[in-house]
C-alpha positions in Angstrom: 0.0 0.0 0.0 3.1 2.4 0.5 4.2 1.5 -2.3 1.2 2.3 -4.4 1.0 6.0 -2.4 4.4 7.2 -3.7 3.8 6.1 -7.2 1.5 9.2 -8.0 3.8 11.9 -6.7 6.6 10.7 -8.6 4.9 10.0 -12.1 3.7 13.9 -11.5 6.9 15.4 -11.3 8.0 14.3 -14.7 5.7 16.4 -15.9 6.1 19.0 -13.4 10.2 19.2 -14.4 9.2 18.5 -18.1 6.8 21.7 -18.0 8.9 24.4 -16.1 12.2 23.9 -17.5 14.1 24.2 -20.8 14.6 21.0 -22.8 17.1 19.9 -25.1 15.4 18.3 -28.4 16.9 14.8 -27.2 15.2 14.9 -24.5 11.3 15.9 -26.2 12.1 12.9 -28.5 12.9 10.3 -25.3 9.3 12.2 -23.5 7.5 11.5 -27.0 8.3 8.1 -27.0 7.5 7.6 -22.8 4.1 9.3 -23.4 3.4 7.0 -26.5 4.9 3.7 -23.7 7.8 3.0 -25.7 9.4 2.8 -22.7 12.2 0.9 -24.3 13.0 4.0 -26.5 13.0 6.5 -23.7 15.3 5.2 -21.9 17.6 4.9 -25.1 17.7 8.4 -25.1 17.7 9.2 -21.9 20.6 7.5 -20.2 23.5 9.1 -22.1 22.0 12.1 -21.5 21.9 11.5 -17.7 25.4 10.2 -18.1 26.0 14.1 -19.1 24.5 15.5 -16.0 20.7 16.4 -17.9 19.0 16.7 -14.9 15.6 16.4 -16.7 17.1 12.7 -18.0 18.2 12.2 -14.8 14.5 12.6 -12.8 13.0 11.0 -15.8 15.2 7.9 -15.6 14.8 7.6 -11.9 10.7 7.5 -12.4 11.5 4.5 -14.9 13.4 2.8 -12.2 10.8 3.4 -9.4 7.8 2.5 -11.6 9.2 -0.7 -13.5 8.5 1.1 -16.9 10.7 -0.5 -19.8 13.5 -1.8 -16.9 13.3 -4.0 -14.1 11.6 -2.1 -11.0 14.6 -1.3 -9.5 14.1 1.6 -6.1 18.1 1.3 -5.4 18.9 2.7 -8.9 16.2 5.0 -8.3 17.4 6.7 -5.2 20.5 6.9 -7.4 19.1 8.6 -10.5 16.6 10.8 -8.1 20.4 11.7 -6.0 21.8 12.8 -9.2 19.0 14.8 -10.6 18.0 16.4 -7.2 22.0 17.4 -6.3 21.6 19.2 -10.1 18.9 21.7 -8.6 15.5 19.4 -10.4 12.9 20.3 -8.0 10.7 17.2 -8.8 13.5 14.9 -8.0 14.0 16.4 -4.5 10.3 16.1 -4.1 11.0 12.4 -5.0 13.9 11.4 -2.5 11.9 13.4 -0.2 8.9 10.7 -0.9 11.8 7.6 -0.8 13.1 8.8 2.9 9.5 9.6 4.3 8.3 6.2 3.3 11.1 4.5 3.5 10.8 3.1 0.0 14.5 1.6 -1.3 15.9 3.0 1.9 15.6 3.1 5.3 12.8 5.5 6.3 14.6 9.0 7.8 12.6 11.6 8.9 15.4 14.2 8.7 16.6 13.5 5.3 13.0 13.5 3.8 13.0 16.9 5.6 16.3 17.8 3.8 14.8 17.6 0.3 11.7 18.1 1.2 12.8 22.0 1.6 14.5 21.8 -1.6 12.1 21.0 -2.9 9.5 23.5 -1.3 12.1 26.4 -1.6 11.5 26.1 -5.8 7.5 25.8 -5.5 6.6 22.2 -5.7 3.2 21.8 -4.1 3.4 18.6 -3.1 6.8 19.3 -1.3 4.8 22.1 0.5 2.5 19.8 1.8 4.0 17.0 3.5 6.8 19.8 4.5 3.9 21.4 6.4 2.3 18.2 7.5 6.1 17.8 9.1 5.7 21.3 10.5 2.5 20.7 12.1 3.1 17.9 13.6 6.5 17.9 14.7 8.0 15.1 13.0 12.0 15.9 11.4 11.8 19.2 12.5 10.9 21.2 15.5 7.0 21.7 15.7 6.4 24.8 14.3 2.1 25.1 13.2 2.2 28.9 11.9 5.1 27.7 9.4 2.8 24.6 8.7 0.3 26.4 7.5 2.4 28.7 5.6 3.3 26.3 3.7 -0.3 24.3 3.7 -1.6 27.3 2.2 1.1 27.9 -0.8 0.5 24.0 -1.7 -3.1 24.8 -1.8 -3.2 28.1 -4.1 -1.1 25.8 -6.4 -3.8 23.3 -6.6 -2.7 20.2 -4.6 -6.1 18.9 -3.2 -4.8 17.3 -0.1 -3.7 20.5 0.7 -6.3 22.3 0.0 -9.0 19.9 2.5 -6.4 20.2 5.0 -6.5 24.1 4.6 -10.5 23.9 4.9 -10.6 21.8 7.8 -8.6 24.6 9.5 -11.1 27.1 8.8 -14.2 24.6 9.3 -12.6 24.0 13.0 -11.2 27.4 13.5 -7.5 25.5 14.3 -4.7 28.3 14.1 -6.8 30.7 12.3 -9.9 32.7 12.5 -12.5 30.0 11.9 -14.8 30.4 8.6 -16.5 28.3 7.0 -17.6 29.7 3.9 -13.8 29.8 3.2 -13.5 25.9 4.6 -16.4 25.3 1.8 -14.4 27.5 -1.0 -11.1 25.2 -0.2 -13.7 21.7 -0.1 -15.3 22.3 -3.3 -11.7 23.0 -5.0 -10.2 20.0 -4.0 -13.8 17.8 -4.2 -13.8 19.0 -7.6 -9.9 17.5 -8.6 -11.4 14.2 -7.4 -10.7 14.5 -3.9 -12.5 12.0 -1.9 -12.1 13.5 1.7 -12.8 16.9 -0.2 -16.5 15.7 -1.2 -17.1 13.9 1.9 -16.3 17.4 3.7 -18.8 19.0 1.1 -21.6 16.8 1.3 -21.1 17.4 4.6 -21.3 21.1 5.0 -24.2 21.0 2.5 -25.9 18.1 4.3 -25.9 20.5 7.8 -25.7 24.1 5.8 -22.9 24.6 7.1 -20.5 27.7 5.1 -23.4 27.0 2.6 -27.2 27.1 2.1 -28.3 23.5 3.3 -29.4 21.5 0.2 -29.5 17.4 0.8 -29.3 17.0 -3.0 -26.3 18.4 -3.6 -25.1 16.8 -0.1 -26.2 13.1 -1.4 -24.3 13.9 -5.1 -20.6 14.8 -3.3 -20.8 11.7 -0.9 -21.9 9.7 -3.6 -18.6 10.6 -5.4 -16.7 10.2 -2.3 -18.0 6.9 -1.5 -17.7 5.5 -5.2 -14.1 6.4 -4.6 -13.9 4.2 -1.5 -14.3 6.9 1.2 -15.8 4.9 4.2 -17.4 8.1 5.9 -19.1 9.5 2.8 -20.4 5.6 2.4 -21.7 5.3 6.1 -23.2 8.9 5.4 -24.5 7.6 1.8 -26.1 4.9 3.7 -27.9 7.1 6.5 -29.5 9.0 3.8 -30.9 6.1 2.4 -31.7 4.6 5.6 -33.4 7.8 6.8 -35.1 8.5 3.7 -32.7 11.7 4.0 -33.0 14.1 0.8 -33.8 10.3 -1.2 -36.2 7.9 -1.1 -35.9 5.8 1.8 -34.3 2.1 0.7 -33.0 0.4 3.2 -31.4 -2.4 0.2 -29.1 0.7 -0.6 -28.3 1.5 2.9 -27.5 -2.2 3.8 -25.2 -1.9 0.5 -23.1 1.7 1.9 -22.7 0.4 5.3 -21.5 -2.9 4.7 -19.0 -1.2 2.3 -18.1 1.0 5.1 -18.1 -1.6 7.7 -15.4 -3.6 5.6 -13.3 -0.7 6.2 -13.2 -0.8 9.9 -15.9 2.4 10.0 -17.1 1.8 13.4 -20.7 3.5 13.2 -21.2 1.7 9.8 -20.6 -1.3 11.9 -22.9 -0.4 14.9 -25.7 0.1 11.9 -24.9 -3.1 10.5 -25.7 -4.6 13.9 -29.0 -2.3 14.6 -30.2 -3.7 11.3 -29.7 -7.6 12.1 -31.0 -7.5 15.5 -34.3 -5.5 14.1 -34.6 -7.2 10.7 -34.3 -3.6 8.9 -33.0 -4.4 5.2 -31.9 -8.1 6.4 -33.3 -10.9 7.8 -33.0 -11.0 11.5 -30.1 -12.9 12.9 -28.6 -12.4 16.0 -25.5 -14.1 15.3 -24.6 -11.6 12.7 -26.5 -8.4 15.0 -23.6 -10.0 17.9 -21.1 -9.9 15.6 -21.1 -6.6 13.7 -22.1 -5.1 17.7 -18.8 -6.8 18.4 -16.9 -5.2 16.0 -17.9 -1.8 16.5 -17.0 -2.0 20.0 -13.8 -2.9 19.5 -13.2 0.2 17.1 -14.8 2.2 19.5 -17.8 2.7 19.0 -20.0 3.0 23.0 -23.6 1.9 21.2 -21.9 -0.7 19.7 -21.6 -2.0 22.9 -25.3 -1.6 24.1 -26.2 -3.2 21.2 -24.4 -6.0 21.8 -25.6 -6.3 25.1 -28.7 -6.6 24.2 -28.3 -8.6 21.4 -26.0 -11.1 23.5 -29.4 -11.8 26.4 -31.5 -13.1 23.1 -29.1 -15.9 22.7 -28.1 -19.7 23.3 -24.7 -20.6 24.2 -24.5 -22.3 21.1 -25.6 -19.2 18.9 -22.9 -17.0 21.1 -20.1 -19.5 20.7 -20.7 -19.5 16.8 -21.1 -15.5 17.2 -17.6 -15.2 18.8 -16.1 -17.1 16.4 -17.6 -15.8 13.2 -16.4 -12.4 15.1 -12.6 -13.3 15.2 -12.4 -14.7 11.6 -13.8 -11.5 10.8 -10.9 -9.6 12.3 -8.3 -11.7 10.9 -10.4 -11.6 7.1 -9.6 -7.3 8.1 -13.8 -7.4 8.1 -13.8 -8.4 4.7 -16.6 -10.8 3.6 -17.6 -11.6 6.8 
């Protein structure tokens, strides 16, 4: 999963290096080909030019490395080409052994280096440098804490367009955390980064629409932006997809649906999608009653915290046999060891 996180940063700053900086004709040709995936042909004309110091080459070689495109995935001659490239000044390369060392991808994680090129990196503009810089900031982690600097740098990230950034900076004005809360300002930064595709930034906005908050309160447009979020996988805009639907919130009330967004949620350790899942097994709401699955689910939730979850499951656990409760408990520790998948 790490793995699969860094990816995306570092197939961006190809194009962030390749779009800001001068290129030699050599090097359009080798970009022309990577874009078309003759991988093969790239890196033909890239590596002498790396050889020369081309700190374009360099970055671009290293993302071939990292990514397994036209050579054997390779991180150690990554770190190398990303070295070369990011000690020649490329800002997207810095940004990338910034990613390496943070991670700990093809070295061992290291804080205080990531931190080193991080800054680099952040110094010449790159947005996603300024984020995880600030996240660093904020939080204390590489560097002193320092939370007005962090959002300094939160906020250039976000005026550049990087959507993490950006629902970070509107969770700051939603919750009024180091500046003057606002939340028509939190729902400007949402609806910029929900937009790009960001799934905590549409959860965030169906939320403020759902509750009118920074916004006039309209449930249609809050049940559109958690739909998005929760076709993306977010787990709270799915448990919030299914309330609607349970609720008959701003939809037509269909429980089928609701069973469908919870469950999905549930799978993802969301503990109120969870205590739902429960309510609607020991009531027979959308499912056939069963109190083995109502103990289970109300099992679950508990353990991720959730205090009704609990009650639930005291209730749930007085309707039983010994028999249903030992079949319960077990059903409830395959479940955790599945990661509450298809339980």
């Amino acid at each position: 999963m790490k793995k699969k996180i860094a990816i995306l940063p570092i197939i961006l700053t190809i194009f962030l290096g390749t779009l800001t900086q001068s290129q030699s004709a050599d090097y359009k040709k080798g970009f022309s080909a990577f874009l078309a995936s003759d991988y093969l042909t790239a890196f033909q004309i890239w590596k002498p030019l790396a050889n020369n110091g081309h700190r374009m080459a360099q970055n671009s070689l290293g993302s071939m490395y990292y990514l397994g495109r036209g050579v054997q995935q390779d991180y150690q001659a990554a770190l190398k080409w990303f070295t070369r490239a990011a000690k020649n000044g490329h800002r997207g390369a810095q940004d990338n052994l910034g990613t390496m060392y943070r991670i700990g991808i093809g070295v061992q994680k290291n804080y205080r280096t990531a931190v080193k090129w991080l800054t680099r990196a952040a110094k010449q503009g790159h947005p996603n440098a300024q984020y995880f810089l600030g996240y660093f900031y904020h939080i204390g982690r590489g560097v002193p804490k320092n939370s007005g600097f962090a959002e300094t740098l939160i906020k250039a990230s976000a005026k550049q367009g990087n959507a993490k950034a950006q629902v970070w900076l509107g969770h700051l004005y939603f919750k009024g955390k180091g500046v003057r809360k606002n939340e028509e300002t939190a729902v400007m930064w949402f609806t910029r980064a929900a937009k790009k595709g960001n799934q905590r930034g549409q959860y965030n906005l169906g939320v403020a629409y759902q509750y009118g908050r920074g916004v006039a309160k309209n449930l249609n447009t809050a049940l559109k932006w958690f739909n998005k979020g929760a076709e993306q996988g977010n787990d709270r805009a799915q448990y919030k997809l299914g309330s609607m639907y349970h609720n008959g919130e701003g939809v037509p009330k269909n429980l089928q649906l609701a069973i469908k967004w919870f469950l999905l949620a549930a799978e993802q350790g969301n503990a109120q999608a969870q205590r739902n899942l429960a309510a609607s097994y020991a009531l027979g709401s959308g499912v056939t009653k069963d109190n083995i699955y109502a103990y289970m689910w109300s099992h679950l939730a508990t353990i991720n915290g959730s205090k009704s979850g609990k009650k639930i499951r005291e209730i749930v656990e007085n309707r039983m046999s010994p028999i249903q409760l030992r079949r319960a408990k077990k059903l409830s520790r395959e479940c955790v060891r599945k990661k509450y998948k298809g339980c």
